[in-house]
N, C-alpha and C positions, 0 to 999 in steps of 0.2 A: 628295448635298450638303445641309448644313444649317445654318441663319442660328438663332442667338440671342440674345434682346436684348435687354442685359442694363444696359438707361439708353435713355432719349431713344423710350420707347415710353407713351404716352400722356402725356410730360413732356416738357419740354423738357431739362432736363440731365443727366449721366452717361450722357454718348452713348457707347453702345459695342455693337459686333456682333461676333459672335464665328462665325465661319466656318469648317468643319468639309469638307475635299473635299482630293479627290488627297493622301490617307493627311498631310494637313495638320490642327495646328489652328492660326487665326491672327485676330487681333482688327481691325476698323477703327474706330480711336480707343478711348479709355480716360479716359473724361473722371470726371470728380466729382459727383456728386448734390448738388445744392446747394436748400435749402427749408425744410420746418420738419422738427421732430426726427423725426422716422417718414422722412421721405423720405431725412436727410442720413445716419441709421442703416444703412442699403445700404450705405456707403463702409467699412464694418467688415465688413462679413459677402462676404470674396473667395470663397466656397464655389466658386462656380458659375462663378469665372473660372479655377480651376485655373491657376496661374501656371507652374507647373514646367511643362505641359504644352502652351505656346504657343509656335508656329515661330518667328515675328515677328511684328511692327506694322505699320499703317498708319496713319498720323497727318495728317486733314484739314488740322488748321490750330492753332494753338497755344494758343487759349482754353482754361481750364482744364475745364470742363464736356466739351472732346472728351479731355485730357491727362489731368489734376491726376490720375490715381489711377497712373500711370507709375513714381511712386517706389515706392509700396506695392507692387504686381507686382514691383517688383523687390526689394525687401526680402522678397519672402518667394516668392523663387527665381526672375525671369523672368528670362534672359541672354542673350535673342537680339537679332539685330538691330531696329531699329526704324527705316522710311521713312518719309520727309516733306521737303518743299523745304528749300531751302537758306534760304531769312527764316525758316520755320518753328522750325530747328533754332536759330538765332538767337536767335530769341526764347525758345524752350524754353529754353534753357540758362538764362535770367535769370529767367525765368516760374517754372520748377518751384525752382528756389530759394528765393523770395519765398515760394511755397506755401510749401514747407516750415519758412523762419522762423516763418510764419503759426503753423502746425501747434505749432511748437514753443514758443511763446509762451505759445498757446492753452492748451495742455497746462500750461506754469507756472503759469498763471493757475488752472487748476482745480485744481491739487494747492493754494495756498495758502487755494484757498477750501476744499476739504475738509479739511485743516486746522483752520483756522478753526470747523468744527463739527463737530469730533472723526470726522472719516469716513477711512476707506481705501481702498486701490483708486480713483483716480480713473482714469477713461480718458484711457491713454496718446495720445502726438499720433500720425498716422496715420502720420506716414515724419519723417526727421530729415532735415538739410542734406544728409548724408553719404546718402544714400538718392538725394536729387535728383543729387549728382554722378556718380554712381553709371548713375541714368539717364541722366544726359546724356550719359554716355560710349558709349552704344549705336545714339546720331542719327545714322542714316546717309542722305545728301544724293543726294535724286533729283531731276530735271529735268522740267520741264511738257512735254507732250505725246514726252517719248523713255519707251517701252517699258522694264520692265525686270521681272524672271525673280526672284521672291524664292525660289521652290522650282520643282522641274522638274513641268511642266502648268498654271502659273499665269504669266499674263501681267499688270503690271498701267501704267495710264498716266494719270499726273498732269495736270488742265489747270486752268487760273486758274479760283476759284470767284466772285471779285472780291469777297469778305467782306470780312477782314482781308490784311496784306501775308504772301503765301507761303500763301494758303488755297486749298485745291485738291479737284477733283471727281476722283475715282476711278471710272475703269473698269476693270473684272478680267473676262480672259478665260482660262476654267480648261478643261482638257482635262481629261477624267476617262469612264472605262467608252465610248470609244469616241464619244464624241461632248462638242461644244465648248458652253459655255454663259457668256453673255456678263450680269452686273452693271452697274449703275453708283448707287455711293454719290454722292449729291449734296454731299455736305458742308453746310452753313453755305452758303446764295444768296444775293450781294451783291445790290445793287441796281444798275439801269445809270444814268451818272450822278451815285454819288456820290463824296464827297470825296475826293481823295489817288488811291485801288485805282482800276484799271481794271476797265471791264465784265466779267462772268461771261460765260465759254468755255464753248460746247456741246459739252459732248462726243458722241460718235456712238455711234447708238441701240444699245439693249440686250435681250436677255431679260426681266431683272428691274433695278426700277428704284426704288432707294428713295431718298426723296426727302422732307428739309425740311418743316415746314407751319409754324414758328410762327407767322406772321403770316396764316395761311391763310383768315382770319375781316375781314380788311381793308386797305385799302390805306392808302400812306405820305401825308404833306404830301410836296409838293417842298420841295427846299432852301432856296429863297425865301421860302417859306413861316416855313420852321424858323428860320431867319435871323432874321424879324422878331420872334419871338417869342420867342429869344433875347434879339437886344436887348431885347423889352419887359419881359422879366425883368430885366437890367440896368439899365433905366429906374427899374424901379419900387421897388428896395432903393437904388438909387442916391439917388434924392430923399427916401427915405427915414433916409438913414446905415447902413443894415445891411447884412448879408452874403448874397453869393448862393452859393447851397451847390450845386457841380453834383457826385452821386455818379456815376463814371463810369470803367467798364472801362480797364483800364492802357492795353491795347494797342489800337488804332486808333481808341476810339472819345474818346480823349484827344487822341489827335493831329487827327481830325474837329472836339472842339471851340476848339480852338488854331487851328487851318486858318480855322474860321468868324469865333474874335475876332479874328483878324488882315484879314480880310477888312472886318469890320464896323470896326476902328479905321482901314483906309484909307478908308474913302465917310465917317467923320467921327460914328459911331455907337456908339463906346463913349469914356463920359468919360475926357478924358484924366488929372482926379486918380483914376482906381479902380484897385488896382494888381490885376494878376490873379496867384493863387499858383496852382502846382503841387503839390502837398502827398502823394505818391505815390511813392516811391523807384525803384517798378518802373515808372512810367510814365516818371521821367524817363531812366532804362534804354532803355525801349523806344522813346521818341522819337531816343534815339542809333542806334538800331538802324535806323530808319527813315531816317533822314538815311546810312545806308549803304547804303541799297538804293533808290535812286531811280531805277533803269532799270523798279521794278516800279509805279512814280507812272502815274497816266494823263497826257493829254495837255497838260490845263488844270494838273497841277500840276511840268509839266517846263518850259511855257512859263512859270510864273511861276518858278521856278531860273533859265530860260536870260535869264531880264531881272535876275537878279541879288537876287530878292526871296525872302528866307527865308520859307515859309509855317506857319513855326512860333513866327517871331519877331513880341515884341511889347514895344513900350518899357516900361511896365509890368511885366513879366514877372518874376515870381520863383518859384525852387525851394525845397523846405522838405525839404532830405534828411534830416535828425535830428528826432528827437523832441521834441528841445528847441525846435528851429525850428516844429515840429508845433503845440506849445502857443502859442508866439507866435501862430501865428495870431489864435487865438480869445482873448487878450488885450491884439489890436489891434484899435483904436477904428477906427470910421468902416465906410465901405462897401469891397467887395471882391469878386473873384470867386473863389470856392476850388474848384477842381478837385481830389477826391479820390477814392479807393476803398476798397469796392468799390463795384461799380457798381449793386447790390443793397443795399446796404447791411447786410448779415447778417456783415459779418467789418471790420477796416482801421479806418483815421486816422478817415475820413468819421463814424461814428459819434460819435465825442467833438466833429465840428464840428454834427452836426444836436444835441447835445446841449445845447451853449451857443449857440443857432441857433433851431433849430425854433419854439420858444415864442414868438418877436419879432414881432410882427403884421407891421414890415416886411419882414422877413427873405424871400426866395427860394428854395426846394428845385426844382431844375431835373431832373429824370428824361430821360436820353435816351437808352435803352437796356431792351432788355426786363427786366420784373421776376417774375422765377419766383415761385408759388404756394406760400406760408408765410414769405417774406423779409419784411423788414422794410418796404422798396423797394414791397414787389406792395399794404403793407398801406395806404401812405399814397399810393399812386396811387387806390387806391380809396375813399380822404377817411376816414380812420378819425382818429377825435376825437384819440387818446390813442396814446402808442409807450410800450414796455419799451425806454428806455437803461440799460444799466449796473445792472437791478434797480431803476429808479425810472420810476414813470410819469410823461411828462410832455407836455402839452398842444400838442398840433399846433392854431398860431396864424398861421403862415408858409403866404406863399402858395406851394402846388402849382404846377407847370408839366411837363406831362406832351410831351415833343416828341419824337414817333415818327419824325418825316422827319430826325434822324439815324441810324436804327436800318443795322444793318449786315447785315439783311437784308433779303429782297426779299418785297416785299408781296404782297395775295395775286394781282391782275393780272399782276404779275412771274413769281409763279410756275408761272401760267398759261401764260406764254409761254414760259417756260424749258423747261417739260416739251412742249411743244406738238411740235416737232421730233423730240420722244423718244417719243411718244403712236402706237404705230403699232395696227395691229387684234389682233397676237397681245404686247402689252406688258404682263406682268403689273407692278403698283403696287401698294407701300408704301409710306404716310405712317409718318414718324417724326419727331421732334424737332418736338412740336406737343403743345399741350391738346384737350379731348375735342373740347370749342369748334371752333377753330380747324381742327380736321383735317376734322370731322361738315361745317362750310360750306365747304370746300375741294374734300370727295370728292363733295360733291353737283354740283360744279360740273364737275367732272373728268366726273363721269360723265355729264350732261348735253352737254358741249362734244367729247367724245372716246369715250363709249360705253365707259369702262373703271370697273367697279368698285374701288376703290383698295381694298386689306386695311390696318386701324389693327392695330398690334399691340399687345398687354400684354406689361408687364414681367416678364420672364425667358420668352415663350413661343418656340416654335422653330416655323421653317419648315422642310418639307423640301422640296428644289428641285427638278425636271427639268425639262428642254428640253421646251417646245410644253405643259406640262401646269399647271395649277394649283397652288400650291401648297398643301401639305399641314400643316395646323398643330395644332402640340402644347400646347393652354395651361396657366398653373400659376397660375389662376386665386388657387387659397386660400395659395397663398407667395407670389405674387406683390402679395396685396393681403389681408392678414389682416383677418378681422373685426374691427371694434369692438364688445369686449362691451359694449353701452350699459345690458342689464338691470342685470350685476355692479355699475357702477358709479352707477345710478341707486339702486339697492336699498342700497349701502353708504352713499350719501348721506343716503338716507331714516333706515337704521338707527341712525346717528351723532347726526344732528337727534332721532330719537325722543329718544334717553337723553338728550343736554342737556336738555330739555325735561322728564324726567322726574326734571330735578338741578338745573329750573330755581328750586326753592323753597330749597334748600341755600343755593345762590349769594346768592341776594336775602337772606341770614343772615351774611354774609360781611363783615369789614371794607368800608368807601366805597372804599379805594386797591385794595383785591383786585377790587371790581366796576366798577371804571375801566378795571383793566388787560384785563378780562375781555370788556368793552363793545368796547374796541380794535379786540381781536382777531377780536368778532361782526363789528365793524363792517368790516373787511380784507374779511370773507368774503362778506359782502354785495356791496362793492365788486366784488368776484372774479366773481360769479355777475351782476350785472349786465350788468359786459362782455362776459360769454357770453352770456347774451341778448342784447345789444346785436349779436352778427354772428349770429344767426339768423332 
């Protein structure tokens, strides 16, 4: 038997394992590489997922980082079934179509700019509408905790992971060469206690156990917490007339912060002139979707249903499905709260709001959701002067507000506990879905607490499995992580400067309007290499 992994190994996004046992091969999750350009470059290169060649799916939960590459697989031959809850596939169905508009927009957007500077060949979008519907048509609907048979020697069983609504922990128990060996993919760990989802479901113990780390480096604020500092975001754009800009995940973690402003307008805590938009298509999608599945709410938010109180409603409330409505926003006066995505901010509406936003010294940028390493999102949690909108630099002047105790996963004490039950004397562990950070303070703790060395994996390496033994790993270290020629591009730097410099006497002979235009463009480049010093 052999696991490879091929996302969500020393990263957090483009979760996906690929599993190889009982003359199978079949993936768990197929998510999207989301970051800077090197990392989001994976999402082209399916080499190593061989499409044609996969039995079926298993689909944690419906975030595009486990899904989004679902249509590509299928675009270029995957046709088998694909597992996952019944909210899951729900959500899917509106999820991967959004992607794909995304995709397809995208793609417009770069043909006109190559255009534009006489270029060809732009990179086409990764999958078309027609691609998503395509996948959707293959979601087939499994039940938490019932068994079910995707190929004969594989057993596999869904149970609440309490992330998002319809996220689920997978355990695979596979027959193969005479003896049984028992999995369990964690999924995405909720945290217990928060908003909307019910608690995360143990499932029961395993072989091998891979398991979650992003937050493996610290734990959450409670709710109360988050709450307050919500509102004091709200306070503070509010007295000031500007806007609070919250970028923020379509699915649950939208509906989390609707759940909270509705909470804080009944105790008397968000002003009653600030109206709040929703500015998101698929989120206001997925809040419908949600408001359909309310047997899967936890306790706290079925007794506010059974008293008759919508927890999504809010007098203020408004949706912005069109574009045109889009732009409204951000040329209305006053304060506001805007809920958009993505939740990252590297793609969606939210960009164009931190654009006519960001620069406002009163203005608000609320972060309530992790921000992956190269987004935009990961570069202004960690107070960076200046952002690239749209090809223009522009001045981060708006206060930050960084509020982890909504995040919809579980901290790193949570995941102590979660695994603690699972932590037996022969349990071999893998961290995945974690930074080097994050996973490096988590295994030390594991190993301290439970005596288990956890394995971090690297991208695209493979384990081979047996019952009672060690795993056995194949890494692909130099594909998996190409060098940086630094000499090549330091040395062409250098050899470029020589010759200006050696044509600096020409230039200084040249019309004043030629050594203006010329000055400019020194002075661009100056700029340019500053700010690369400036994150070193």
């Amino acid at each position: 038997m052999k696991v490879q992994f091929l996302g969500a190994a020393g990263t957090v996004t483009g979760s996906c394992h690929v599993i190889e046992a009982c003359g199978r091969r079949f993936c768990v999750d197929c998510g999207m590489h989301q970051g800077n350009r090197a990392i989001e470059s994976r999402n082209r290169d399916t080499r190593a997922y061989r499409p044609r060649e996969l039995d079926f799916m298993l689909i944690t939960h419906a975030h595009i980082d486990h899904s989004g590459l679902l249509p590509l697989l299928v675009r270029e031959g995957f046709d088998k079934p694909v597992y996952c809850t019944g909210a899951t596939a729900a959500l899917l169905r509106v999820m991967l179509e959004d992607s794909a508009h995304v995709q397809e927009t995208e793609a417009g957007r770069r043909m006109a700019k190559y255009k534009r500077r006489g270029l060809k060949s732009p990179p086409p979008a990764l999958y078309t509408l027609e691609d998503a519907r395509r996948a959707a048509a293959l979601l087939t609907v499994v039940e938490y905790r019932e068994a079910f048979a995707p190929a004969p020697g594989i057993s596999v069983t869904c149970y609440d992971a309490g992330h998002i609504l319809g996220s689920g922990s997978l355990r695979l128990e596979i027959a193969e060469k005479g003896e049984s060996v028992s999995l369990v993919f964690s999924g995405d760990i909720g945290r217990k206690g928060a908003l909307i989802v019910r608690d995360p479901e143990q499932p029961p113990g395993a072989d091998y156990v891979f398991m979650e780390s992003t937050y493996g480096d610290r734990n959450h604020k409670n709710e109360a917490t988050s709450a307050g500092e919500l509102a004091e975001a709200v306070a503070y754009s509010h007295a000031r007339g500007e806007k609070v800009i919250i970028p923020a995940f379509a699915v649950e973690r939208t509906q989390e912060i609707l759940y909270c402003l509705h909470a804080l307008n009944r105790d008397g805590r968000l002003p009653r002139d600030m109206p709040v938009i929703v500015d998101s298509p698929l989120a206001i999608r997925a809040t419908e979707i949600f408001q359909q599945h309310y047997e899967l709410f936890d306790d706290a938010a079925k007794k506010m249903l059974a008293g008759g109180e919508n927890p999504f409603a809010l007098p203020g409330l408004r949706f912005a499905l069109s574009s045109d409505e889009s732009r409204a926003v951000n040329a209305m006066p006053g304060s506001a709260v805007v809920i958009s995505a993505s939740g990252m901010c590297n793609a969606g509406r939210v960009r164009h709001h931190l654009k006519h936003n960001i620069w406002r010294p009163g203005a608000s940028i609320v972060f309530v959701g992790y921000q992956a390493v190269g987004t935009p999102g990961r570069k202004l949690v960690e107070n960076i002067k200046k952002i690239t909108l749209f090809g223009e630099d522009v001045d981060v002047a708006a206060r930050i507000f960084t509020i982890n105790g909504f995040s919809g996963h579980a901290g790193q004490s949570q995941l102590l506990d979660w695994l603690r039950p699972l932590a037996g004397k022969d349990t071999r562990l893998v961290l995945i879905h974690g930074e080097e950070r994050a996973q490096t303070a988590l295994a030390g703790l594991i190993e301290r607490q439970f005596g288990i060395v956890p394995h971090m994996p690297d991208y695209l390496e493979e384990l081979v499995l047996e019952k009672g033994r060690a795993a056995r790993s194949v890494p692909r270290g130099d594909a998996a992580r190409p060098a940086v020629n630094w000499d090549f591009l330091t040395g062409e730097v250098e050899r470029k400067w020589a010759i200006f410099k050696d044509r600096l006497a020409s230039v200084r002979e040249k019309p004043w309007e030629e050594q203006t235009d010329m000055e400019e463009a020194l002075a661009r480049l100056d700029y340019a290499v500053t700010r690369l010093l400036s994150r070193l």
